[in-house]
C-alpha positions as CSV (number, residue, x, y, z in Angstrom):
1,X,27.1,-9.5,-1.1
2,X,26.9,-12.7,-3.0
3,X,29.4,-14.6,-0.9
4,X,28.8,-16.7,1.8
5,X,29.4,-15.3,4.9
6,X,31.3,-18.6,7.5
7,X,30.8,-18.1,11.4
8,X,32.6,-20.0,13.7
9,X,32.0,-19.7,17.1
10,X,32.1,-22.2,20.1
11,X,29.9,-24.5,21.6
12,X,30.8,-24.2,25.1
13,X,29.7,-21.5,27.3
14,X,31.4,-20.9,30.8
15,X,28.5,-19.6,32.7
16,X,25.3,-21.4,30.7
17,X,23.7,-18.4,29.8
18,X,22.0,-18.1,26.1
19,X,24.0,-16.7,23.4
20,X,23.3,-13.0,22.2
21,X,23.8,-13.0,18.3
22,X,26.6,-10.3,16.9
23,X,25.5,-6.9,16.2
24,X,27.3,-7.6,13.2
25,X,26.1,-10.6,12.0
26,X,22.8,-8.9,12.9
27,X,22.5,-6.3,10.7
28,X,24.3,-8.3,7.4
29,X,21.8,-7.7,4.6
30,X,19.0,-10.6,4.9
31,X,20.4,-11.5,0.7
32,X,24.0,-12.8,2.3
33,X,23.4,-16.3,3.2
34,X,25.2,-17.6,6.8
35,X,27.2,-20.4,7.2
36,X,27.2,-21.2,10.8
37,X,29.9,-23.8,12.2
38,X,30.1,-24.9,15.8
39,X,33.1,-25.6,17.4
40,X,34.7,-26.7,20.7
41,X,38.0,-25.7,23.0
42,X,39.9,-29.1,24.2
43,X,42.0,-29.0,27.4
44,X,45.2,-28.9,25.4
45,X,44.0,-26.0,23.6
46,X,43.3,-24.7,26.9
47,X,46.6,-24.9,27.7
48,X,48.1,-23.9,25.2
49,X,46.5,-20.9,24.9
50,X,47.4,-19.9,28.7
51,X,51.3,-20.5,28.0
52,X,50.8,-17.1,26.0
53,X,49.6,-14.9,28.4
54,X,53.2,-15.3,30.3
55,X,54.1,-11.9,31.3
56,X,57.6,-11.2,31.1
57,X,59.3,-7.8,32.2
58,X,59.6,-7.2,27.9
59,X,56.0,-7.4,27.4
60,X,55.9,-5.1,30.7
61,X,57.8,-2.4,29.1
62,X,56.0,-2.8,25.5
63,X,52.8,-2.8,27.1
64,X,53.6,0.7,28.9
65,X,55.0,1.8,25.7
66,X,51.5,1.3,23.9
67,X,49.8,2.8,27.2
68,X,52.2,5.9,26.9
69,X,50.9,6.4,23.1
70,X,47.2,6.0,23.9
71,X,47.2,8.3,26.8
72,X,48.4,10.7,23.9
73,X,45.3,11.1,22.9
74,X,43.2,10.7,26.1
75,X,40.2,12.5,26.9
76,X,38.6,12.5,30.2
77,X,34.4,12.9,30.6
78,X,32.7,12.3,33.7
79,X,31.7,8.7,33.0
80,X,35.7,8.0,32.7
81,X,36.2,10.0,35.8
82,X,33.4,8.0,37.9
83,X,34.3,4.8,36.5
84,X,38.3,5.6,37.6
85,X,37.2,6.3,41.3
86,X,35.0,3.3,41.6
87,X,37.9,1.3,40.4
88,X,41.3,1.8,38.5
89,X,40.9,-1.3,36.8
90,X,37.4,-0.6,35.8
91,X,38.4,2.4,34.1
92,X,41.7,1.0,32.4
93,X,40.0,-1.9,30.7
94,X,36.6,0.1,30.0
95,X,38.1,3.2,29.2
96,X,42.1,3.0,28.0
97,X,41.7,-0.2,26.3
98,X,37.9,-0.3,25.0
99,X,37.5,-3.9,26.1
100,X,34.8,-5.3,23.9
101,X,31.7,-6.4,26.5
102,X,28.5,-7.3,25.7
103,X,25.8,-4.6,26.2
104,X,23.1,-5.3,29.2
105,X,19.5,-5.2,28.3
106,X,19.5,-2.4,31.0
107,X,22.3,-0.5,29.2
108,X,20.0,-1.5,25.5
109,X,16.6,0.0,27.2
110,X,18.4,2.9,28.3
111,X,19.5,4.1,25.1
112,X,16.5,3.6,23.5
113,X,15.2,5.7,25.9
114,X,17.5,8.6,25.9
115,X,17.2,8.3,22.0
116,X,13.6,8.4,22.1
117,X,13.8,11.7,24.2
118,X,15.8,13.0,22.1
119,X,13.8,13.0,19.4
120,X,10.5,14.0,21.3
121,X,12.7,17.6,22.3
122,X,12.6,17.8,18.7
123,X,9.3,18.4,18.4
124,X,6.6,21.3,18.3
125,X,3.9,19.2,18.8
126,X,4.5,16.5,20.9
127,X,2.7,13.3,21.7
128,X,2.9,9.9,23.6
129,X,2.4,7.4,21.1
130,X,4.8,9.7,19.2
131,X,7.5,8.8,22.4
132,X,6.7,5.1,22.8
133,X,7.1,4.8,18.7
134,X,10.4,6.4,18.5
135,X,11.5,4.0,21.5
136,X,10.5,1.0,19.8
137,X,12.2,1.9,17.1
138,X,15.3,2.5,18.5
139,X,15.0,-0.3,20.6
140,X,15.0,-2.7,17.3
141,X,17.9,-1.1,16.7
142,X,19.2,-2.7,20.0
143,X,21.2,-6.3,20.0
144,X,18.6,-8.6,22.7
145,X,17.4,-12.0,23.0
146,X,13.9,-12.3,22.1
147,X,12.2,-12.2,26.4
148,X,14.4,-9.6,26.9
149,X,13.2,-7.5,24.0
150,X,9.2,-8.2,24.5
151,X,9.9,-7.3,28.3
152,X,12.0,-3.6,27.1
153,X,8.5,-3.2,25.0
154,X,6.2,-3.3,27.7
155,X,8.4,-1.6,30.7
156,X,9.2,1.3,27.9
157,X,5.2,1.6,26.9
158,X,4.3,2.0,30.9
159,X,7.6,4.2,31.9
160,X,7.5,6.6,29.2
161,X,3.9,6.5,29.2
162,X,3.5,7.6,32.9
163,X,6.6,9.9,32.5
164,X,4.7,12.1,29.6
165,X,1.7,12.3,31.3
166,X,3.4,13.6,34.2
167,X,5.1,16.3,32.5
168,X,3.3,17.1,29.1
169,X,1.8,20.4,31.1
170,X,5.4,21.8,32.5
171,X,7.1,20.6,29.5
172,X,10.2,22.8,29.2
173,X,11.8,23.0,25.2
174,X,15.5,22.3,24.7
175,X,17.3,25.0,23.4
176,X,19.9,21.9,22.9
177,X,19.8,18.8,23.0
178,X,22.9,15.9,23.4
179,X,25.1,19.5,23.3
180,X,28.6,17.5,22.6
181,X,31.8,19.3,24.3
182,X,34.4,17.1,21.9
183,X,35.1,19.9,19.7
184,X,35.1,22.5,22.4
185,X,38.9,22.3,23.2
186,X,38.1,22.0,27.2
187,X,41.4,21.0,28.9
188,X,42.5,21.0,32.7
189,X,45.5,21.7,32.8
190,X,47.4,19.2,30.3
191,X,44.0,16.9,29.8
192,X,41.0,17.5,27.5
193,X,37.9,17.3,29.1
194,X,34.7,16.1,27.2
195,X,30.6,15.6,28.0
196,X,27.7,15.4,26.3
197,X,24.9,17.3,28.0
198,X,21.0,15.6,27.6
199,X,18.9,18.9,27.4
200,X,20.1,22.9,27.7
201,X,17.0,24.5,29.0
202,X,16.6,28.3,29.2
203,X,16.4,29.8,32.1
204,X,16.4,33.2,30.7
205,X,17.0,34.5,27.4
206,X,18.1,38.0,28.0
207,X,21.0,36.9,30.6
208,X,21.9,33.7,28.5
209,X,21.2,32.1,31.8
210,X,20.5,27.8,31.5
211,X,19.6,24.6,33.0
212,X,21.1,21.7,32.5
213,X,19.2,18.0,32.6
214,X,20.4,14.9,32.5
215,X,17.8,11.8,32.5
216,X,18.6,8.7,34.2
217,X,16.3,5.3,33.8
218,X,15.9,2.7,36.6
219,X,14.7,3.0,40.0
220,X,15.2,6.2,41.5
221,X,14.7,4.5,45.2
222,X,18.5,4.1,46.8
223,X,20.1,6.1,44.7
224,X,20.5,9.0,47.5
225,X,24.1,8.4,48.0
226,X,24.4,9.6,44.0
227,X,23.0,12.4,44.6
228,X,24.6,13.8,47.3
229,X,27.9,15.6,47.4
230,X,30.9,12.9,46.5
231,X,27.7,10.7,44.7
232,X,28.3,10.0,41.1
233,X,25.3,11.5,39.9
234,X,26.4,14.6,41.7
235,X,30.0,14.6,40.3
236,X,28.3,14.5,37.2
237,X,26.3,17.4,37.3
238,X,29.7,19.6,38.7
239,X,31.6,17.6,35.8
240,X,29.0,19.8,33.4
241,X,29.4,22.9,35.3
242,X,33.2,22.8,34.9
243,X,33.1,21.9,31.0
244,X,29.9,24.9,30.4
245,X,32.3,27.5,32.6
246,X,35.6,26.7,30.8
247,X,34.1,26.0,27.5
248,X,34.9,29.4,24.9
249,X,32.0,28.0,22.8
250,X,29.7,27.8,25.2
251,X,27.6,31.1,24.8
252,X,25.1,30.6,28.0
253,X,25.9,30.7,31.6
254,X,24.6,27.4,33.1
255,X,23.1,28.6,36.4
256,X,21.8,25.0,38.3
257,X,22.2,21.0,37.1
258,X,19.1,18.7,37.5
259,X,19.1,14.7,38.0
260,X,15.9,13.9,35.7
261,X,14.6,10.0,36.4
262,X,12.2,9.1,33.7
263,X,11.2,5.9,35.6
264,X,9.1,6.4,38.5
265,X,9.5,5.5,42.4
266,X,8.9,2.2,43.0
267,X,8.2,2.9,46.9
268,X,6.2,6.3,46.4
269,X,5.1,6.0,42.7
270,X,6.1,9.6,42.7
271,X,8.8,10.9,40.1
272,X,12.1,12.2,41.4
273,X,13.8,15.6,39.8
274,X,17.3,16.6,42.0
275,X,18.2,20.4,40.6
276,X,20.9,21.8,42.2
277,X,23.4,25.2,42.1
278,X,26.9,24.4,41.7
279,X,29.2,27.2,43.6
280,X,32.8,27.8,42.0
281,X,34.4,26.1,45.5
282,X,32.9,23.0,44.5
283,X,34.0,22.9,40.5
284,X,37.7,24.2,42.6
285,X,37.2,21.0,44.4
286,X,36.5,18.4,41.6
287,X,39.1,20.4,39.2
288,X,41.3,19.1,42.2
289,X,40.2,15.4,42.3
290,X,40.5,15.4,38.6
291,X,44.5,16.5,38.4
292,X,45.0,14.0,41.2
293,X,43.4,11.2,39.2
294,X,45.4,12.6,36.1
295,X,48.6,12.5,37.8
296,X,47.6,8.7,39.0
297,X,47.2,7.6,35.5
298,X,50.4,8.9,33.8
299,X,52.2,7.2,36.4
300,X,50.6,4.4,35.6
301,X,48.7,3.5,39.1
302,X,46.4,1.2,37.7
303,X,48.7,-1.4,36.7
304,X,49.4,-1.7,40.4
């Protein structure tokens, strides 16, 4: 902790936007003093640099060789699944790879609000300043440049402000909350299967019978297509339904799926809840998608 800590980093940016500072230069100890040291890419550096990324048929068959060992280990959850059938490439540098990429201040907000519901569920007695507290701290937890952060402040004050007054009265407790399936052993066939599910609501107690919610920030307005059959949002609730039926450790019987947006309408100013019951033909149907997107990646279809 005494030592100096030297970052280089260059000068030039590609695009002109303002540099976001390193979560993990962020959250050094304020004791460690930072060296920072600006440098710049020349054209022959440039160049250089591209006379590496020659792909030959050896790196072709070393780079399926690492692919082979990391699908090894694979396990699909619904935001892999979506992100596949959007776009193959999406999901193989996203997903398979873990690409680094800089987090959106949508993505930041987000989960500081999820985080911040989270621990309201936890609560017997529950309050808004309570809510907008816990998001503003989890939001400092959050990497943002310094508009970006005093705008998440106010639009999380007025969102999750008008979203507990709308439902402080039909409240509903969690009898979980961010229920993770990881250790549940869920596989389709020859692929593990994972989700984490938002809130598990009771629907009945004697019949083990539950709800399941997921909440969703931003605009609810044209997101219709997401919520039908074949949407993403959808999918997602089916997804859950598949992983709660097939699931040993799952004790309850999930009996509908909701689609909860915490930010309001901006047409209606109304808040929008989608709760749906999910038949077994339709979990048949998306168990069928899913070995067909299975099958896709072991053959390797997204290098095509």
């Amino acid at each position: 902790a005494k030592e100096r800590v030297r970052i280089t980093h260059s000068t030039t940016s590609a695009s002109g936007r303002p540099f976001v500072a390193s979560r993990f230069v962020a959250e050094l100890p304020d004791a460690v003093p930072v060296e920072t040291i600006a440098t710049s890419i020349d054209t022959q550096q440039r160049e250089t640099l591209a006379q590496l990324h020659v792909f030959t048929p050896d790196h072709e068959r070393e780079l399926k060789e690492y692919l082979k060992l990391r699908l090894e280990h694979y396990t699909m959850s619904v935001t892999h699944l979506n992100n596949y059938l959007e776009c193959p490439r999406l999901w193989y540098y996203r997903n398979l790879l873990r690409a680094p990429a800089a987090k959106t201040k949508h993505m930041s907000f987000g989960t500081a609000v999820h985080a911040a519901l989270f621990d309201l569920l936890g609560q017997d007695a529950r309050s808004k300043k309570y809510l907008v507290d816990r998001f503003n701290s989890h939001l400092d937890r959050e990497v943002l440049i310094p508009a970006d952060r005093k705008a998440s402040v106010v639009l999380g004050k007025d969102v999750l402000g008008a979203y507990f007054d709308r439902y402080q009265k039909s409240f509903v407790p969690a009898l979980s909350r961010e229920l993770n399936f990881a250790s549940h052993g869920v596989r389709l066939a020859d692929l593990p299967l994972t989700g984490m599910l938002d809130k598990v609501e009771e629907v009945d107690a004697k019949a083990k019978l539950v709800n399941v919610v997921d909440y969703k920030t931003g605009n609810p307005d044209g997101k219709s297509a997401a919520l039908k059959p074949g949407g993403a949002y959808h999918r997602q609730l089916v997804f859950y339904q598949l992983l709660a039926d097939t699931s040993k450790r799952f004790n309850h019987t999930m009996v509908s799926g909701e689609i909860d947006f915490v930010q309001a309408s901006k047409r209606t100013g109304k808040f929008v809840k989608l709760k749906i019951e999910i038949d077994s033909a339709q979990v048949d149907e998306l168990s069928e998608q899913i070995k067909e997107v299975w099958a896709d990646i072991k053959k390797m279809a997204f290098l095509d």
